[in-house]
Each structure stands twice: as structure tokens, then as C-alpha cells.
C-alpha positions in Angstrom: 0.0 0.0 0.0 2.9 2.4 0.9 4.1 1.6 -3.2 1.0 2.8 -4.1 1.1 6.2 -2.6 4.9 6.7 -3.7 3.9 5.6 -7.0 0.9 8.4 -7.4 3.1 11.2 -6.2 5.7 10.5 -8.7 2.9 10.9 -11.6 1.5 14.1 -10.2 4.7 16.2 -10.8 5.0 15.0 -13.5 1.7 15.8 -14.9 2.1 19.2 -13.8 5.1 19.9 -14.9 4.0 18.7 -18.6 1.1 21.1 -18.0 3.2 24.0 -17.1 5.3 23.5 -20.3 2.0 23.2 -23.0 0.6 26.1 -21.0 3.9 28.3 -21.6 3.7 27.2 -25.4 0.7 27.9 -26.1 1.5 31.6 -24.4 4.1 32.0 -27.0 2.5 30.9 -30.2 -0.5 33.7 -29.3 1.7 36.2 -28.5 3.8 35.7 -31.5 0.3 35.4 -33.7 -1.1 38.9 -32.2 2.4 40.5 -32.8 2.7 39.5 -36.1 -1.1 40.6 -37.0 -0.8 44.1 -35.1 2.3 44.6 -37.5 0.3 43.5 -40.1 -2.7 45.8 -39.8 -0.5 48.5 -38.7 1.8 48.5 -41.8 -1.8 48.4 -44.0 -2.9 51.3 -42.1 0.4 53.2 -42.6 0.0 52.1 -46.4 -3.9 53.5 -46.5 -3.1 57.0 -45.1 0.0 57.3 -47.3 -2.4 56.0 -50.6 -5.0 58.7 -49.5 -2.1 61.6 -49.2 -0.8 61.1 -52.4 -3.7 60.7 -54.7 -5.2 64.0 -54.9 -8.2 65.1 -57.5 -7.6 67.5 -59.9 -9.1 70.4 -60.7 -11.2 69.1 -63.7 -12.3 66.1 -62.2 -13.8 68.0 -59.2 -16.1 70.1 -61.6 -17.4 66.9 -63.3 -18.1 65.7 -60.0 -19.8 68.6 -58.8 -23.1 66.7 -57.6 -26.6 68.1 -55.7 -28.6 66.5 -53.2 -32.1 67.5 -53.9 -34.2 66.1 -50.6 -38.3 65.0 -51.5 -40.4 65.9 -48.4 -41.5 62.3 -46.9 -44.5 59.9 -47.8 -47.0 58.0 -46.2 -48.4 55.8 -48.1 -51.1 52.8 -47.3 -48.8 49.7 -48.9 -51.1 47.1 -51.3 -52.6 44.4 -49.3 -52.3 41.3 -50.9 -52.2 39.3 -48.0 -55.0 40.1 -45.8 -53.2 40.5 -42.8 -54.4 44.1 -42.3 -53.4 47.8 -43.1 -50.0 48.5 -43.3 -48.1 51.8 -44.1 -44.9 53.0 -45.5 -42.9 56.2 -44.6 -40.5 57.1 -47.2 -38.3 60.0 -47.6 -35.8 60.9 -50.7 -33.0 62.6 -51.9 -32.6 62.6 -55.7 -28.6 63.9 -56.9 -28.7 65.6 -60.1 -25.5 67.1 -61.8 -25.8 70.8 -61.7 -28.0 73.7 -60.7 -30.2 73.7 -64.0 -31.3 69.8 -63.3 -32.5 71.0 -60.2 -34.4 73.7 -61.5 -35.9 71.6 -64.2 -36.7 69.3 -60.9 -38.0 71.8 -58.6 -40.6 72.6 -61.7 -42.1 69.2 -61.8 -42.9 68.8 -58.0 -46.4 68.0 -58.5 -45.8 65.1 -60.9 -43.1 63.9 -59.1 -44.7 63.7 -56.2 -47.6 62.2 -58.3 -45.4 59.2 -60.0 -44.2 58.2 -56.6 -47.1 57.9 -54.8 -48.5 55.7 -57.0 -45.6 53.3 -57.0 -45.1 53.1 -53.6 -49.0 52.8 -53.0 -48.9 50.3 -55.5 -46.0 48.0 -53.4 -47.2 45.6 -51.0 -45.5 44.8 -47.9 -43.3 41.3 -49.2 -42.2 42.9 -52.3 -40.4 45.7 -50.1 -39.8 43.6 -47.1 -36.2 42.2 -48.5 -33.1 43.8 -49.5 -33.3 42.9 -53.4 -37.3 44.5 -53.0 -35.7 47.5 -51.6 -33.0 47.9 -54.9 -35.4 47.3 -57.7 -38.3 49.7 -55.8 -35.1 52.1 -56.2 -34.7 51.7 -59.7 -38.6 51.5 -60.5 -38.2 54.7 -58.9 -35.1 56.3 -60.6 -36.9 55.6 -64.0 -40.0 56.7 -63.3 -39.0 59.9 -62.0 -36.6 60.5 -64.9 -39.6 59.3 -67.6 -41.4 62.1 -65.8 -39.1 64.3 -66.4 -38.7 63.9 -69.4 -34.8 62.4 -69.8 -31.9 61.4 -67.5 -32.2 63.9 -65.0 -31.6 62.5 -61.9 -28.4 60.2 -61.3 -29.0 58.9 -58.7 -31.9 58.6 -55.6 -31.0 57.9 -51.8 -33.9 56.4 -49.3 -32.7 58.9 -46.3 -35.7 57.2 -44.1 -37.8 53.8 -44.7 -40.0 52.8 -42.6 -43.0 50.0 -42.6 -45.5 49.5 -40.2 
């Protein structure tokens, strides 16, 4: 019986000591991972802000760029219910971007039928055509092209959802 004891208190330091050793490993493989990853990300950042110094517009390309923001005041609209689970409503607001001052004035003469053309679209929409992402992007684009038929050509570039909201 006294063996047995002398026996088990051989094993435990043992045990420990291997423990000690893949503990102090496994210290040093993370700490040489996270060093070489901060390094990593740190040299990419330097890289970034050195990319972003050097490349600076010209003069030219700012005035083709030259955009405007024209913001729609919001709609409320009762969405189309298909379904019959009930009334459900839509709160929309927009920003069209045209390219200059005079496609905003040719905007800010059609109001009314702008206003027109999208409420009946977005009346027209029911609550799982709009519910997913790819509902949102082509109710964007059925928007873009109504609102530039309206207008009568490619006025507006581009239009922005500043707010969306269903109930």
C-alpha cells in the first residue's frame, strides 16, 4: 500500500510539470500570432493614409463631379394588401442627386408630378415585395426611372432612401 502512494506522487509532478510546459507554449505561439497581426494591420494602415495623401483630384475632375442633393419631403403611403393580414403603411423619404444647378431647377418645376409618380408606386407595393433587400434595390430603380420618364430624360443620377419605414 505504501508503493502505491509513492507511485501516485511521482505521476502528479510530472503531470504538472507537462502542464506547465504546454501552458507556456501555447503563451508564445498567441503572443507571436497577435504580434505579427498588429504589425500587419499597422503597416496596411500606414500604407492607407500614405495612398490617400498622395492621390489627390484635380481640378477638372472636381467640376465633373460637382453633384446636388435635392431632398423629397417624406411619404406616407397605405402599402397594397395582398395578403390580408391588415393595413400596413410606409414612410419614405428621398433625396434625388442631379449634376448641376439647372437639373435642379428643371426638378424643382415638376414637383407635383413627381410627387404624383411616386405615390403611386409606392402605393402600389405591398409589404413582401419591399420587405427584402433585393425588394428595396429594384423599388429604387422603379423609382429612378419613373422619376426621370417624368421628367422627361436622365435627369436624376441617382436617388438615396434617407428614411424607410414600414409599419
Amino acid at each position: 500500500m505504501a508503493e502505491e502512494i509513492d507511485d501516485q506522487q511521482e505521476i502528479q509532478p510530472k503531470k504538472s510539470f507537462l502542464k506547465f510546459i504546454i501552458l507556456a507554449v501555447m503563451v508564445v505561439v498567441i503572443g507571436a500570432g497577435g504580434y505579427v497581426g498588429w504589425t500587419h494591420f499597422k503597416t496596411g494602415e500606414k500604407q492607407d493614409i500614405k495612398k490617400a495623401q498622395t492621390t489627390k483630384p484635380t481640378a477638372s475632375k472636381k467640376k465633373d463631379e460637382t453633384k446636388i442633393v435635392f431632398p423629397v419631403e417624406p411619404f406616407i403611403v397605405n402599402l397594397a394588401d395582398r395578403s390580408g393580414l391588415g393595413k400596413r403603411y410606409l414612410k419614405v423619404t428621398l433625396a434625388l442627386e442631379v449634376r448641376d444647378e439647372e437639373k435642379k431647377k428643371i426638378v424643382e418645376g415638376y414637383t407635383a408630378e413627381l410627387r404624383d409618380t411616386i405615390l403611386l408606386l409606392l402605393s402600389s407595393q405591398s409589404f413582401s415585395e419591399i420587405s427584402t433587400m433585393e425588394g428595396k434595390l429594384e423599388l429604387k430603380q422603379a423609382l429612378l426611372s419613373r422619376i426621370n420618364h417624368a421628367l422627361g430624360g436622365s435627369v436624376v443620377q441617382r436617388l438615396y432612401f434617407t428614411e424607410f419605414v414600414v409599419q
